[in-house]
C-alpha positions in Angstrom: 78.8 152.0 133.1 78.2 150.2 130.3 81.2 150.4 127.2 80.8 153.2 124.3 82.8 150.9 122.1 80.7 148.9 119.5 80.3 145.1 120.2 81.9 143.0 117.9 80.9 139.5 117.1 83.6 137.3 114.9 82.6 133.7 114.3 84.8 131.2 112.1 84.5 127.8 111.7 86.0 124.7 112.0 84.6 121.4 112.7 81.7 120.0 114.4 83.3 118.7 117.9 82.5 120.8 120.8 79.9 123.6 120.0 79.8 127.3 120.7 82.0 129.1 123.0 82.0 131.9 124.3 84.8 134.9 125.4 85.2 138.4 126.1 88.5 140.0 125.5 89.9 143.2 123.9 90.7 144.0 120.5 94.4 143.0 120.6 93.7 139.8 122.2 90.9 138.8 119.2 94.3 139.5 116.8 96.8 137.3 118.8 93.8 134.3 119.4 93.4 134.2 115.9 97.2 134.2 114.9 97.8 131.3 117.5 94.8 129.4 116.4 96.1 129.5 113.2 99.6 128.2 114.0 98.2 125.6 116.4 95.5 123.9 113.7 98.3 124.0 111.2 100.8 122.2 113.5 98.2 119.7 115.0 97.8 118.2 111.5 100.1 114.9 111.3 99.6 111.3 111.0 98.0 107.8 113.1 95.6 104.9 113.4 92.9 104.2 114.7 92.9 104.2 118.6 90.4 101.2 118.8 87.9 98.7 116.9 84.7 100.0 117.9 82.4 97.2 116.0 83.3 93.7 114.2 80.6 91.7 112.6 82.0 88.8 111.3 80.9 87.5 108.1 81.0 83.6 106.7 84.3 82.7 106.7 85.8 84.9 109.2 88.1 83.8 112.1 91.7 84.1 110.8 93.7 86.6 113.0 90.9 86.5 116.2 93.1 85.4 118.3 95.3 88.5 118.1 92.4 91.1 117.8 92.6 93.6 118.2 95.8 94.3 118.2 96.5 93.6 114.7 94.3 95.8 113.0 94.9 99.1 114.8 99.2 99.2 114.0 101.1 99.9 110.8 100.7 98.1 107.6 103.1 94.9 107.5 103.7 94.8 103.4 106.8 93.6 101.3 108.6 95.2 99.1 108.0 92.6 96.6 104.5 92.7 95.6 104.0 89.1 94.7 104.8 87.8 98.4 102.4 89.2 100.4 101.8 89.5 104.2 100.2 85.9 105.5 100.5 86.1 109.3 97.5 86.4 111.3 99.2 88.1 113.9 99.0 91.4 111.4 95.8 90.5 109.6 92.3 89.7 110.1 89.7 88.0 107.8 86.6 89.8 108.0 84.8 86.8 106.5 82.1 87.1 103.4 80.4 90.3 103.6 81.9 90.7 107.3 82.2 94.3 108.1 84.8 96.4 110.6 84.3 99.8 112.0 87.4 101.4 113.6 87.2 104.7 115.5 89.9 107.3 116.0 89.2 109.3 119.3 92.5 110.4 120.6 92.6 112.2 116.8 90.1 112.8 113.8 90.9 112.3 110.2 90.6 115.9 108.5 90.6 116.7 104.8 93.8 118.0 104.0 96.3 118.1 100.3 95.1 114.8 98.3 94.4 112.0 100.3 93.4 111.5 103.9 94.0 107.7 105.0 94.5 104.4 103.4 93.5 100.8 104.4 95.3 98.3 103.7 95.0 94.1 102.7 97.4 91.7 101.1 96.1 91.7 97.7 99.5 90.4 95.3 100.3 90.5 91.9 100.9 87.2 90.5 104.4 86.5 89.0 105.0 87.9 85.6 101.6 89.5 85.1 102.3 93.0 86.9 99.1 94.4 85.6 97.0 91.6 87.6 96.4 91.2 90.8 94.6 88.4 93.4 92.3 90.7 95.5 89.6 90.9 98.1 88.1 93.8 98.0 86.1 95.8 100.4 83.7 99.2 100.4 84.9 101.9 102.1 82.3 104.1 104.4 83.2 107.0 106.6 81.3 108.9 109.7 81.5 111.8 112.5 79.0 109.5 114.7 78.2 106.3 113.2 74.4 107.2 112.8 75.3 109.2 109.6 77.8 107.0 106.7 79.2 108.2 103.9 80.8 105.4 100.8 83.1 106.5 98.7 81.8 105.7 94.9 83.2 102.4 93.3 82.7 100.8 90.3 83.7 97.3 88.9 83.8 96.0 85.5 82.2 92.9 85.0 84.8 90.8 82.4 82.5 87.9 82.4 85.4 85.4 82.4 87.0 83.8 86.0 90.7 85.3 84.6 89.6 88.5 83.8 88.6 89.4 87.2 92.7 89.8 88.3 93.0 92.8 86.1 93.9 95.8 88.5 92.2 98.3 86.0 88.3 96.5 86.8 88.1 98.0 90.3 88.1 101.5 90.9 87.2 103.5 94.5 87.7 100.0 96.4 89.7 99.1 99.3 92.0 95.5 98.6 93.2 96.3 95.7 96.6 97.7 95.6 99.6 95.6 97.0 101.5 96.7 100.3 104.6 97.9 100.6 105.0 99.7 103.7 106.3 98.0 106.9 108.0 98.6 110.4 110.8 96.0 108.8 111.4 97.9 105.7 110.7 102.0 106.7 108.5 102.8 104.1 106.2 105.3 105.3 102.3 104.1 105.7 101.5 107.9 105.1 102.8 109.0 101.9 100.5 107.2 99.7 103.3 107.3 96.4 105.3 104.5 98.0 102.8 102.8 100.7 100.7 100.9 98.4 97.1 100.2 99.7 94.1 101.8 98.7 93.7 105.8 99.3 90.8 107.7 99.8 90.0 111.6 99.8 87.5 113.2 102.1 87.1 115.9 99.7 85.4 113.4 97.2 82.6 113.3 100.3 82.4 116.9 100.8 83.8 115.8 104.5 86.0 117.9 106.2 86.6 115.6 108.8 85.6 112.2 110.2 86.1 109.8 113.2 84.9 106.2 112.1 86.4 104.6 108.9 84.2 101.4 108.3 85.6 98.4 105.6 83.2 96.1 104.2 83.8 92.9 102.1 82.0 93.1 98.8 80.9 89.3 99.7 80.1 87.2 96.4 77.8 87.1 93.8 75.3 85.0 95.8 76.3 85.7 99.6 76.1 89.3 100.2 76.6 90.8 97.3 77.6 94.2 96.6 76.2 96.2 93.8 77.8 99.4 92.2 76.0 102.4 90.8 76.1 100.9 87.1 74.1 97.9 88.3 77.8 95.1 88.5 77.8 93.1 91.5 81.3 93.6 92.7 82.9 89.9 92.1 87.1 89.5 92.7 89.5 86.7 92.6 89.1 86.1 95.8 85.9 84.6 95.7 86.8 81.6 94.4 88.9 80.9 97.4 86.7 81.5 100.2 87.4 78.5 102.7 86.9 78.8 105.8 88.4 80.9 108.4 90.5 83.1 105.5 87.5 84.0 103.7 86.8 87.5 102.5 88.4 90.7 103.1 92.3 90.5 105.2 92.4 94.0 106.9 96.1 94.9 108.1 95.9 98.9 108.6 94.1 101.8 108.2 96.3 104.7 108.3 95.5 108.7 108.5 97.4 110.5 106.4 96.0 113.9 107.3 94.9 114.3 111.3 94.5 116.8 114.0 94.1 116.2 118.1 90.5 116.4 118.7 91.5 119.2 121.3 92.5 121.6 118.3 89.2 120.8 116.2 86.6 123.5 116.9 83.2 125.0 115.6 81.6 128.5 115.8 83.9 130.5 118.0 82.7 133.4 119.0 85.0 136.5 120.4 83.0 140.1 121.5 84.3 142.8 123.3 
């Protein structure tokens, strides 16, 4: 005989991964499930890379660090404390060449929107001695995705100084990746996640209206004549680094991408849905 007790259908959300479930249980049991979901999404947030490269496409230029990919793209950051020395082995780096363009995938893990921001990517921009407002940089757009059909760039803008020295002031790029100098290492035990000592470049899935993604894709801004990039204002994105593009070093170093904010794709759910 069928139950006099209303049915009771209680949906929440959380992220698109695995679709609708459904169970039956009692009343009591909704109450504890929900409790020990709770507890279970809040420990499962923490901190990694990217468990693999899931597309390279080299760009002109490219080929420094190839023949340790891709091993050296998916650790920890290998910075220096001192910004003006930067990291130049190719065992830690690669060149993504002009306009050259990496996607890197975390599967064991997704990057969630949590307090501030979510990951950082690193290169070995460095500030050149005595100007600590300057900096010799590559820089690269940053795109994120749940599939890789769908990307979403974060906004950047550059300010055009229309003189070859006034593209190493810091200040002229903002939302780009290449940028900041690296401090963060293994050698040194500066964290890669708190993004107030790491150095790198930080971005915020919030700014995206993302709550979570699984593909974090860098792209060098290439040149003003090979694959140029061009930011909302109308600038074609132009950097120091530019003028040094020889062959296999040029364009964009990537050493790490690191999620601040993450959760085991096991603990990231959609549209639950408990009845009794």
């Amino acid at each position: 005989m069928p139950s006099s007790r209303p049915r009771v259908l209680l949906s929440f959300t959380s992220n698109r991964l695995f679709g609708q479930h459904a169970v039956r249980m009692s009343y009591p049991t909704i109450a504890i499930l929900i409790l020990v979901s709770a507890f279970w999404t809040h420990k499962a947030a923490g901190q990694c890379f990217p468990d693999r490269v899931f597309s390279f496409s080299a760009g002109y230029g490219a080929g420094f660090g190839l023949g340790y990919f891709p091993q050296n793209v998916l650790g920890p950051p290998h910075g220096n404390v001192n910004p003006q020395l930067p990291n130049a082995d190719e065992r830690e780096l690669l060149s993504l060449g002009v306009g050259g363009s990496i996607v890197l995938e975390f599967s064991s893990h997704v990057v969630i929107d949590g307090p501030g921001p979510d990951f950082t990517v690193f290169e070995n921009p460095f500030q050149p001695i005595g100007y600590p407002d300057f900096v010799f940089c590559e820089t690269a757009t940053v795109s994120v995705s749940t599939d890789t059909i769908s990307w979403y760039t974060f906004p950047f803008e550059f300010d055009d100084p229309g003189t070859t020295a006034g593209l190493y002031q810091k200040w002229r790029y903002r939302g780009l990746a290449g940028v900041t100098p690296v401090f963060s290492s293994p050698d040194n035990g500066i964290s890669p996640y708190d993004p107030n000592v790491s150095g790198g470049d930080s971005f915020d899935l919030h700014d995206l209206g993302l709550t979570y993604v699984k593909f974090v894709k860098v792209t060098d801004t290439g040149t003003t004549e090979i694959s140029p990039t061009v930011d909302r204002r109308g600038n074609i994105v132009n950097d120091p680094g530019n003028a040094m593009n020889a062959p296999p070093t040029a364009g964009f170093d990537l050493d790490a991408v690191a999620a601040i904010h993450s959760s085991p794709v096991a603990t990231v759910r959609e549209d639950w849905y408990l009845y009794e």
